[in-house]
C-alpha positions as CSV (number, residue, x, y, z in Angstrom):
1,X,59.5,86.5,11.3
2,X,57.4,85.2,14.2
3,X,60.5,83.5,15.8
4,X,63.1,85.8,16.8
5,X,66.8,85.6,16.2
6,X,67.4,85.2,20.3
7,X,65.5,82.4,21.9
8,X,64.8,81.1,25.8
9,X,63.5,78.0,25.6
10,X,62.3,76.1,28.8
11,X,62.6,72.4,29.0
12,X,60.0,70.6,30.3
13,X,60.9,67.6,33.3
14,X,62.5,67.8,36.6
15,X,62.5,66.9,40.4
16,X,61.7,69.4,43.0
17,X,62.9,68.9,47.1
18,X,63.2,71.8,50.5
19,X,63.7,72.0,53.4
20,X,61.1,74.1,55.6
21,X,62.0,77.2,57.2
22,X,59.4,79.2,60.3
23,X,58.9,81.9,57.4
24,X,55.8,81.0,55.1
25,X,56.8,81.8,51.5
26,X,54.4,78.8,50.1
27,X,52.2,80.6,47.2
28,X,52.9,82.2,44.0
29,X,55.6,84.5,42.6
30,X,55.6,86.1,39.8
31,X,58.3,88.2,37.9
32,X,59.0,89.5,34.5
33,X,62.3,88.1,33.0
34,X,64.2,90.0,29.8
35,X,65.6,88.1,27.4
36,X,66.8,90.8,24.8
37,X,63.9,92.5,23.1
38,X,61.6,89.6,25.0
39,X,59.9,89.7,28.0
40,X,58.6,86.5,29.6
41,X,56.7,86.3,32.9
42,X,57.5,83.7,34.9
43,X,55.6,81.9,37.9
44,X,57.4,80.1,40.8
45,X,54.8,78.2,42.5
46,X,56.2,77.0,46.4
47,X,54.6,74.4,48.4
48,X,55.4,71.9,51.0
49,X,55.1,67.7,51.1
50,X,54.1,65.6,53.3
51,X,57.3,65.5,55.2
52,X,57.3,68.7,55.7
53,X,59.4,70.2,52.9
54,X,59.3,72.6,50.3
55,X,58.4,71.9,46.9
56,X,58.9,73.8,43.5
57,X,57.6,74.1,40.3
58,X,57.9,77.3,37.5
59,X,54.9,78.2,34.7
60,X,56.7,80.5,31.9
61,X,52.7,81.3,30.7
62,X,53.9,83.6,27.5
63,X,55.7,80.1,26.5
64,X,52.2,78.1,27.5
65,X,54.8,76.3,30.1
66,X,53.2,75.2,33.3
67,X,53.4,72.9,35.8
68,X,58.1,72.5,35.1
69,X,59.2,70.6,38.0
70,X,62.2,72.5,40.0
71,X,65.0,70.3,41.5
72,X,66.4,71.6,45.5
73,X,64.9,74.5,46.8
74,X,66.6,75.8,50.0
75,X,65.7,79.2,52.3
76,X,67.7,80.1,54.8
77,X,68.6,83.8,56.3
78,X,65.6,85.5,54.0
79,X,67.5,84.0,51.0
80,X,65.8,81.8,48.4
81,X,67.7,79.1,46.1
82,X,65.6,77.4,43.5
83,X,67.9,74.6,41.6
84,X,66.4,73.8,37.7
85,X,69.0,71.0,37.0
86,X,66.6,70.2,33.8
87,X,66.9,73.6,32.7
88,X,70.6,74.1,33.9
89,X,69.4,76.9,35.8
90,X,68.7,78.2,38.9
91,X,67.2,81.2,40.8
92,X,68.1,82.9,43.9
93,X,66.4,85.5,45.8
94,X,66.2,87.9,48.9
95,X,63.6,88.5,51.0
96,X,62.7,92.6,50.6
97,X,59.4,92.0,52.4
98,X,56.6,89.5,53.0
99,X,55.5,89.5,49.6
100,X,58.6,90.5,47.3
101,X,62.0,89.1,46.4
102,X,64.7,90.3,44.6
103,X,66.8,87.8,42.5
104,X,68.7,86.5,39.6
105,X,67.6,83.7,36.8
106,X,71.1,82.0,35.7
107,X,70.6,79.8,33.0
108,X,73.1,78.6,31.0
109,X,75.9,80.6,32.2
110,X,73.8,83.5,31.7
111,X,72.5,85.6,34.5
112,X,69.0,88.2,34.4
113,X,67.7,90.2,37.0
114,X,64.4,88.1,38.3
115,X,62.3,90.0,40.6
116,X,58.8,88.1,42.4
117,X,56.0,89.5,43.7
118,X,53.6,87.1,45.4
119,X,50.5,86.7,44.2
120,X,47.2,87.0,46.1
121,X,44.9,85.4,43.2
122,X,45.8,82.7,41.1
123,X,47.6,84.0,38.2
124,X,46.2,83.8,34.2
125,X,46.6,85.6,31.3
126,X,44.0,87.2,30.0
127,X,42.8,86.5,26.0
128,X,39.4,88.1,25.4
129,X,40.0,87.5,21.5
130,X,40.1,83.4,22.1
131,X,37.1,81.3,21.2
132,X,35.2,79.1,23.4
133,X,32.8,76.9,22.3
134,X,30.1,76.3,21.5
135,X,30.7,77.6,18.7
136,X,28.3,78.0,15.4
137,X,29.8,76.3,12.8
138,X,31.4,72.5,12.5
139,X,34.7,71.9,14.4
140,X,36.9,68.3,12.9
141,X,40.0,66.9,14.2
142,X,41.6,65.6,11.0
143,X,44.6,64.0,9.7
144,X,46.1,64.0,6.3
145,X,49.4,62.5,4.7
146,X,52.8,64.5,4.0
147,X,53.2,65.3,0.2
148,X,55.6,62.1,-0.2
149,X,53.2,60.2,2.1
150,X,55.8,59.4,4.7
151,X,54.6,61.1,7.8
152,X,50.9,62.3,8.5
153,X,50.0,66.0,9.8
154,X,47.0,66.8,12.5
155,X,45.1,69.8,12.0
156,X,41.7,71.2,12.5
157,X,38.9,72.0,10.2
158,X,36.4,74.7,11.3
159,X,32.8,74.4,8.3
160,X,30.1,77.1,8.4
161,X,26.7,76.1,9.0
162,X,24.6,75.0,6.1
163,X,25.2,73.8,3.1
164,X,28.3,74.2,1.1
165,X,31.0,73.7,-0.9
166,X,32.9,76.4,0.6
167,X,35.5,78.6,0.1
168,X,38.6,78.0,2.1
169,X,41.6,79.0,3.6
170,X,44.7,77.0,4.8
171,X,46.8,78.8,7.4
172,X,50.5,78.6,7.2
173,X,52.7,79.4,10.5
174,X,55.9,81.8,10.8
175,X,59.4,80.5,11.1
176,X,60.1,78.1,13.9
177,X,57.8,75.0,15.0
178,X,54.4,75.7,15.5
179,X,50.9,74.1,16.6
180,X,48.3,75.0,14.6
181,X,47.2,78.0,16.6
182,X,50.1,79.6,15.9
183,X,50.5,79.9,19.7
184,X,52.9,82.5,21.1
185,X,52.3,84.2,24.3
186,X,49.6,82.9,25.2
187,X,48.0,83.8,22.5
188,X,46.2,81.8,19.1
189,X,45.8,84.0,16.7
190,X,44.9,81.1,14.2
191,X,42.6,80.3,15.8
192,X,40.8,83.5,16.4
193,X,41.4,84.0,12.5
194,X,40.0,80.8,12.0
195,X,37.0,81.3,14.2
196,X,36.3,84.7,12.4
197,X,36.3,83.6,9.2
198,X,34.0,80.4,9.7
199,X,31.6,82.9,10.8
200,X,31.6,84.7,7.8
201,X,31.1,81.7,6.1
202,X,34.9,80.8,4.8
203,X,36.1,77.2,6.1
204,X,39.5,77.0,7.4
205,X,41.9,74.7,7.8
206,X,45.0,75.1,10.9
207,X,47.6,71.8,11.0
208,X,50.2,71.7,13.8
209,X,53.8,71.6,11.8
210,X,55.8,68.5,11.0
211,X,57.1,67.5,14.5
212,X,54.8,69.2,16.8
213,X,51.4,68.0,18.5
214,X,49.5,65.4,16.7
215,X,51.8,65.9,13.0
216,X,54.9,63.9,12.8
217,X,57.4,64.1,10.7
218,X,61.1,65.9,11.7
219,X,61.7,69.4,11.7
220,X,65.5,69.2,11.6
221,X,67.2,70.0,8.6
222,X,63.6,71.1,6.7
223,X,63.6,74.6,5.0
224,X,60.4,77.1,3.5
225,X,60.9,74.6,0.8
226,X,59.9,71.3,2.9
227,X,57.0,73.3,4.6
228,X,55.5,74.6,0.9
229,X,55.2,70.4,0.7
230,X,53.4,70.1,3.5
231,X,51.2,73.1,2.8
232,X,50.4,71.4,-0.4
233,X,49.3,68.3,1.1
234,X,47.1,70.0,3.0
235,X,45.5,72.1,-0.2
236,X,45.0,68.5,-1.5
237,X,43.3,67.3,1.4
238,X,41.2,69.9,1.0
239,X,40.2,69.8,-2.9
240,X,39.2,66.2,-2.2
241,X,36.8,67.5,1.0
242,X,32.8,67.0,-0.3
243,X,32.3,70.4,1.6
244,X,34.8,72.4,0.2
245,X,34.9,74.3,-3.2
246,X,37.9,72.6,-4.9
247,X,38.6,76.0,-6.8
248,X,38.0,78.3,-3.7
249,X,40.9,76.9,-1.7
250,X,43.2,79.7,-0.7
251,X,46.6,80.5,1.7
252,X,47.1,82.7,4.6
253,X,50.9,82.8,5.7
254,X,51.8,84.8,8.7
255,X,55.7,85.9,8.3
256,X,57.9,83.6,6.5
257,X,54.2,81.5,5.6
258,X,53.5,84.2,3.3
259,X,57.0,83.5,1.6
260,X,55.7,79.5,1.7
261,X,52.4,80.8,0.5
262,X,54.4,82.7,-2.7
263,X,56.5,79.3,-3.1
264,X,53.7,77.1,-3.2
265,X,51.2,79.7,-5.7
266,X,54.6,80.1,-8.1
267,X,54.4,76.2,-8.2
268,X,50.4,75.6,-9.1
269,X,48.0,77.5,-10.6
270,X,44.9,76.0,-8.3
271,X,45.9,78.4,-5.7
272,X,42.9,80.6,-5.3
273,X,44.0,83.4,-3.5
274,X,47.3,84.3,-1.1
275,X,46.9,86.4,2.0
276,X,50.4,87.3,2.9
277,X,50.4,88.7,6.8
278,X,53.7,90.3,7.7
279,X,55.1,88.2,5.1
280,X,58.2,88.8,3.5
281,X,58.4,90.9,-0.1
282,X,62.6,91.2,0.5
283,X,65.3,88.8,0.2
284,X,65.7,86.7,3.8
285,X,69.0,88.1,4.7
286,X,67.5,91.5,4.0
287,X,64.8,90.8,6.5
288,X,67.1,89.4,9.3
289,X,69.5,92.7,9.2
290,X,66.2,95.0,9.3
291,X,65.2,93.3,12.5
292,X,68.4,93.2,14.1
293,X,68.8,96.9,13.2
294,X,65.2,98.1,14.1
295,X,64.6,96.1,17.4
296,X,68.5,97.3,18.4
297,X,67.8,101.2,17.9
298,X,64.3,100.9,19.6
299,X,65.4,98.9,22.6
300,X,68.6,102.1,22.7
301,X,71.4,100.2,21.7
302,X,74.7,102.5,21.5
303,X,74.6,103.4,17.5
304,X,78.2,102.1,17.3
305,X,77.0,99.0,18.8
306,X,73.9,98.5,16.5
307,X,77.1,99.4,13.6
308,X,79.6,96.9,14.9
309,X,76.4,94.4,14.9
310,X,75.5,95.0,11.3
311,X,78.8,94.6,10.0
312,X,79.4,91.4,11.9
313,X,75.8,89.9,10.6
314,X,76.7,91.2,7.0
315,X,79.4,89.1,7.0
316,X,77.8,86.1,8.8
317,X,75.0,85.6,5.9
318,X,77.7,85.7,3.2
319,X,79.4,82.9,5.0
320,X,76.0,80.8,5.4
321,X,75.5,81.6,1.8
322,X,78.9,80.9,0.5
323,X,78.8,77.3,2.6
324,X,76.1,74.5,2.0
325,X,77.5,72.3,4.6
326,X,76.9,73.2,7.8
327,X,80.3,71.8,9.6
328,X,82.2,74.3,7.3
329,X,80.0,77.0,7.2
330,X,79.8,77.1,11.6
331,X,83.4,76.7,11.3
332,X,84.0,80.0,9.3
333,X,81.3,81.8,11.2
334,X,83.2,81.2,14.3
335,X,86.6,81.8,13.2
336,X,85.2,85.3,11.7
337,X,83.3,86.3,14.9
338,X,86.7,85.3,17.2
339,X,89.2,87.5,15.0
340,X,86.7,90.6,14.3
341,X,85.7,90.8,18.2
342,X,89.9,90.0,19.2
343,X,90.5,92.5,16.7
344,X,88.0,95.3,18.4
345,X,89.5,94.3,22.1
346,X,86.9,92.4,23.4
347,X,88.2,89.9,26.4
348,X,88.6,86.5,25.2
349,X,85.5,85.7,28.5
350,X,82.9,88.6,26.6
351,X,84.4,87.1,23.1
352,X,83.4,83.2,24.3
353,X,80.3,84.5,25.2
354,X,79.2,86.2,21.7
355,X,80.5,82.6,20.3
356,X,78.5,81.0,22.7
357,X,74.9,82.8,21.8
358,X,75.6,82.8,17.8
359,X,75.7,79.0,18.4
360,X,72.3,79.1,19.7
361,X,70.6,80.4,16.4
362,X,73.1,78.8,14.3
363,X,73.7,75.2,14.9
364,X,73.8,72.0,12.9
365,X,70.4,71.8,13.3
366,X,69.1,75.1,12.1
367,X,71.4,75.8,9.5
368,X,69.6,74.1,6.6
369,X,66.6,76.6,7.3
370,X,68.6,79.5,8.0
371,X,70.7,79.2,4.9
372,X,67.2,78.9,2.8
373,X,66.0,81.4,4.0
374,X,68.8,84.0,4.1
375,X,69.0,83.1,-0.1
376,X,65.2,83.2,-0.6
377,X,64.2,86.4,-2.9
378,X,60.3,86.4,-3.2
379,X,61.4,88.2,-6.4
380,X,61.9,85.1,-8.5
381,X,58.5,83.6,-7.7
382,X,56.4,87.0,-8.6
383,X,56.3,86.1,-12.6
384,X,54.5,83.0,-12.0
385,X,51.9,84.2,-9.7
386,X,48.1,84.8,-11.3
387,X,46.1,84.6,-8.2
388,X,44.4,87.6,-6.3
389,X,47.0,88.7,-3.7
390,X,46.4,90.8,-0.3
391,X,49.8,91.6,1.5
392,X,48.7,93.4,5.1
393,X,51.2,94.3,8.2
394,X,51.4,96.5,11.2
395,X,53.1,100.2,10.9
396,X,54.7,99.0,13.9
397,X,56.6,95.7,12.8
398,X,60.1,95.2,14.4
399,X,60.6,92.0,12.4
400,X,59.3,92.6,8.9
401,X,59.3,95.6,7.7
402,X,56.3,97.0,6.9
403,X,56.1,99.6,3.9
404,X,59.4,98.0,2.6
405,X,58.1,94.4,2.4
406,X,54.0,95.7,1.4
407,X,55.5,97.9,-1.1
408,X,57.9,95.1,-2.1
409,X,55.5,92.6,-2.6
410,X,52.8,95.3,-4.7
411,X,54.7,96.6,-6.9
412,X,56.8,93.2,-8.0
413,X,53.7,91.1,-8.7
414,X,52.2,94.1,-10.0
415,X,55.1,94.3,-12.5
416,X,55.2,91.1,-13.6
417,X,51.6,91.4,-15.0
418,X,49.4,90.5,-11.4
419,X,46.3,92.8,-11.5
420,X,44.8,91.5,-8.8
421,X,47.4,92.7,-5.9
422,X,46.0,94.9,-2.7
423,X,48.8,96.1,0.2
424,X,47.6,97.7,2.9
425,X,49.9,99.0,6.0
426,X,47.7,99.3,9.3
427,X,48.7,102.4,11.8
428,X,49.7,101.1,15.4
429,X,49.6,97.8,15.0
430,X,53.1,95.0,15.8
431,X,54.3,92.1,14.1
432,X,51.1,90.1,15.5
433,X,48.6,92.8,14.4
434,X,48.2,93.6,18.2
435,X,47.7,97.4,18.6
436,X,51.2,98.3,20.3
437,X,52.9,101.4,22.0
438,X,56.6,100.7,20.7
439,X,55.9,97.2,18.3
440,X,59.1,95.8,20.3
441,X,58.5,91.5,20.9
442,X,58.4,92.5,24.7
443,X,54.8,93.6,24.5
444,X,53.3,90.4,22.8
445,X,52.7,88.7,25.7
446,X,51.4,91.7,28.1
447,X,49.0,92.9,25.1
448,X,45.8,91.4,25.7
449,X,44.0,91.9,22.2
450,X,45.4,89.1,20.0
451,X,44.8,90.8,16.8
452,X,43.2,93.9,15.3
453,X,39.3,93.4,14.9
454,X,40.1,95.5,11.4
455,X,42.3,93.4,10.2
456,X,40.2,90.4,10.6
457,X,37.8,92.5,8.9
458,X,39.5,93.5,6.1
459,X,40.8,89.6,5.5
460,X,37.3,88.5,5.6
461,X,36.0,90.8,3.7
462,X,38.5,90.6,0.7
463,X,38.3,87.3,0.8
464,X,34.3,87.5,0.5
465,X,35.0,89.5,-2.5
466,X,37.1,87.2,-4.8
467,X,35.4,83.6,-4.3
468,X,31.9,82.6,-5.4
């Protein structure tokens, strides 16, 4: 699962005002903020206006946030006091020198240590994997209506050069709303997938997901079940594409895509192929306790802890499971979480926060998709499945388990008659395919590689291998 069960989302909007001090701290500062097993750099960029006060405004670049206006901004006795009103936040600082502050982020009623360092250069992350053009093949902008024709989806479709029909791929995203880059951390691994596999002569098509960018649509409420729709509109897009090879077209699904991917090649037999990257081969609520469990004893949670927090998520999924509706379901979650953390003797302050940050991840909103998923078995699709299948993932997964799911996925299409199933487990290498030192979501954003040149390899060249 690309999206991870704790989020920090930064609103975008704002107003920013100061008033100047005889100290100059106008520039750049940059610090690294920890957000569970997430690490986001953040960029407070200080100014002044034309009447001579200060102005604000914070990048988040692993979120591909720039340019968020900040509300007050005051500095008085070496002490800096940054107000976010849009993001119900604020940061304040001390001066320890010239060029570095120590401080705390509070957002939301929750406070993390925020140190800046100010910056001599302009800061930008560095992607040496990311394409720019021109490039050698055919790049479209192109639009293409929802499976019930309500809503339309915008994606892009990268041709080789010459003549075709091609074999090609349609790339489906992990869990949460994504563009069609995939983009996390400042990085786009569709698109360098994309970009690779033009090049070897496969066409590829990337769509931005209902809700996001140029596709519309609504998010809210949709499950792995609503997205295999979409994903199928975009297969017939494809099939009725002059340039394409209508019997060629194939899926790549990165996390839960490679569950859509499974849904959608259980459901028609024109599927030409599934490449299932980090993708699950276990039931959903399966994959949710690994993570909690793995990312906890890597980041050196007490083992007690990482114990109490198993039993209490155990629990939790039967609940979403046993209620459809999500009124009643939040209900019992929250009634459960109160009594088993009263019970322990947690303070009724440290037991409203826990209530507080489960209502973050589980919400009227999200509960359709969590419920979904948490009951999804790829199991019961594995029968119907003909097509060849290639189900890859890093060593070094926090979020889906590698050998479990790989194996998983092998050896239940394999028994249910599949002959044409590969698995392949690469050494080193995280949830993104990045090579990592501990696989934890903290290191996305500082790795600079945005996937495994091998990898890419071994997709194109499998690929290569089963089409015409």
């Amino acid at each position: 699962m690309k999206k991870l069960i704790i989020s920090f989302v930064f609103l975008i909007l704002g107003a920013c005002t100061l008033n100047a001090q005889e100290t100059d701290i106008t520039g750049s500062w940059l610090g690294k903020l920890s957000v569970g097993a997430i690490q986001l750099r953040i960029l407070f960029n200080i100014g002044i206006n034309e009447d001579g006060n200060y102005t604000a405004t914070m990048d988040s670049p692993d979120q591909g946030a720039k340019g968020i206006p900040m509300g007050d901004v005051s500095f008085i006795d070496d002490s800096l006091n940054i107000l976010a009103p849009m993001l119900r936040g604020d940061y304040k600082g001390v001066m320890v020198n010239d060029t570095s502050l120590e401080g705390t982020w509070t957002q939301s009623g929750m406070s993390y240590d925020l140190d800046l360092v100010k910056q001599q250069v302009s800061f930008k992350l560095n992607r040496p994997q990311e394409p720019e053009p021109p490039y050698p093949y055919i790049e479209q902008d192109v639009t293409f209506f929802s499976l019930d024709g309500d809503f339309k989806l915008g994606g892009t479709l990268t041709l080789p050069e010459g003549e075709g029909p091609f074999p090609a791929a349609i790339m489906i995203s992990g869990s949460g709303s994504q563009n069609r880059d995939e983009e996390i951390f400042g990085h786009k691994p569709f698109k360098v997938i994309a970009d690779h596999l033009t090049r070897k002569g496969i066409a590829v098509l990337r769509y931005d997901d209902r809700g996001v960018g140029e596709s519309g649509g609504n998010p809210i409420g949709a499950t792995s079940a609503d997205f295999a729709k979409d994903a199928r509109a975009a297969h017939i897009f494809l099939k009725y594409r002059m340039e394409i090879d209508d019997k060629e077209i194939g899926i790549i699904g990165h996390s839960e895509g490679g569950l859509i991917a499974l849904i959608l090649a259980s459901d028609y037999d024109d599927i030409a192929f599934i490449v299932s990257l980090a993708g699950p081969g276990t039931k959903g609520s399966v994959i949710l306790q690994d993570q909690t469990e793995h990312i906890s004893m890597l980041s050196g949670l007490p083992e007690e802890t990482i114990k109490q927090s198993a039993e209490v998520n155990t629990e939790i999924y039967s609940l979403i499971e046993e209620y459809q509706d999500p009124e009643k379901g939040i209900s019992e979650i929250n009634t459960f979480t109160r009594d088993f953390y009263v019970k322990e003797g947690e303070e009724e302050e440290v037991v409203d926060q826990i209530i507080d940050n489960i209502k973050q991840t589980i919400n009227p909103s999200s509960y359709p998709w969590l419920r979904y998923f948490i009951m999804s078995d790829p199991a019961v699709y594995f029968t119907e499945i003909k097509c060849p299948v290639l189900a890859l993932n890093g060593e070094k997964d926090c979020q889906v388990m590698a050998e479990k799911n790989v194996n998983a996925i092998v050896d239940g299409l394999t028994n249910a008659g599949n002959k044409n199933v590969t698995g392949k487990v690469f050494p080193g290498l995280n949830h993104l395919f990045q090579h990592a030192d501990t696989g934890l979501p903290n290191e996305y954003g500082e790795i600079e590689e945005t996937m495994s040149p091998e990898v890419l390899e071994t997709i194109s060249e499998w690929i290569r291998e089963r089409v015409k």
